[in-house]
C-alpha positions in Angstrom: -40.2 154.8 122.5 -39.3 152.1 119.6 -41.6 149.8 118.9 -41.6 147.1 116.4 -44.5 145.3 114.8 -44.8 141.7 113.2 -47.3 141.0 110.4 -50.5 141.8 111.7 -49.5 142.6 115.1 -52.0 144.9 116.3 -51.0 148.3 119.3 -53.3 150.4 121.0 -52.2 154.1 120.7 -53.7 156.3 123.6 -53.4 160.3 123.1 -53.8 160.9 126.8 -54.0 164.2 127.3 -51.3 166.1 125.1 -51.5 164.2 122.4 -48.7 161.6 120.8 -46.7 161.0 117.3 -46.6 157.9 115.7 -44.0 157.9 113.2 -43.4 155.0 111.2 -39.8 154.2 110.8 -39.8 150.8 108.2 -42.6 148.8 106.5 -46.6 149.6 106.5 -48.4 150.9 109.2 -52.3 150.8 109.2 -54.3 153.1 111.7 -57.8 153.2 112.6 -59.2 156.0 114.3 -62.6 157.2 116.0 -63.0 159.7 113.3 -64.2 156.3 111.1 -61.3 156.9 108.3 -58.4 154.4 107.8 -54.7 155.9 107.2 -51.4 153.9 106.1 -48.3 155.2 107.2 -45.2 154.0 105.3 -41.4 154.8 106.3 -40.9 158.5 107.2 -44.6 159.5 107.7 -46.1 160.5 110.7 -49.7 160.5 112.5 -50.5 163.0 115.1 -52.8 161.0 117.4 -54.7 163.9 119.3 -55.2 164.2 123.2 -57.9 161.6 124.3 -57.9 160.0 121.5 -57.1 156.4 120.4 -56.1 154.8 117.5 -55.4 150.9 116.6 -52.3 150.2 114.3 -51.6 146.9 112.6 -48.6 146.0 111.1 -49.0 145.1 107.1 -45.9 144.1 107.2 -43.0 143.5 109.6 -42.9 147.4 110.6 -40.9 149.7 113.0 -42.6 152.9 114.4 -41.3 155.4 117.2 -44.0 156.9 119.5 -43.7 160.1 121.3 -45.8 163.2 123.8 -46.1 166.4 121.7 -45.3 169.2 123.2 -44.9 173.1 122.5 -42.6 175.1 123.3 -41.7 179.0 122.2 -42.5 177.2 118.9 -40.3 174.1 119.2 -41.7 170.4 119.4 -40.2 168.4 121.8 -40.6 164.8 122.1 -40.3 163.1 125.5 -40.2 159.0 125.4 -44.0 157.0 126.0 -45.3 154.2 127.4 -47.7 151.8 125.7 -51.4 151.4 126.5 -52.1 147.7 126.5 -54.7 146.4 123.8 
């Protein structure tokens, strides 16, 4: 799934239970997770938000960021399209 982010547009990323990858695609991406440490994700960097887990991201800037389920398999990742949790 695409998403795209205004300045200071905040989205709820769930991990459910297999875990998802937020990759940020254009501008600044700043996550919050329940581990209590901040990360900034810029173009081409990725965050592996882990299965029942969630994580806040604001938008620094205008930003673009694709989510996706992680999966396994015979030592592959595959990436199925998401939907949103609602914040």
């Amino acid at each position: 799934m695409e998403c795209c982010l205004a300045r200071g547009e905040l989205m709820r990323v769930d991990g459910e239970k297999g875990g998802v990858v937020l990759r940020c695609t254009s501008g600044i991406i700043w996550l919050t997770s329940g581990d209590g440490r901040d990360y900034l994700l810029s173009a081409g960097k990725s965050f592996a938000v882990g299965a029942r887990v969630v994580v806040v991201a604001e938008a620094l800037q205008a930003s673009e960021c694709t989510l996706a389920k992680l999966y396994l398999y015979s030592g592959a990742m595959q990436t199925p399209v998401i939907r949103l949790a609602a914040c």
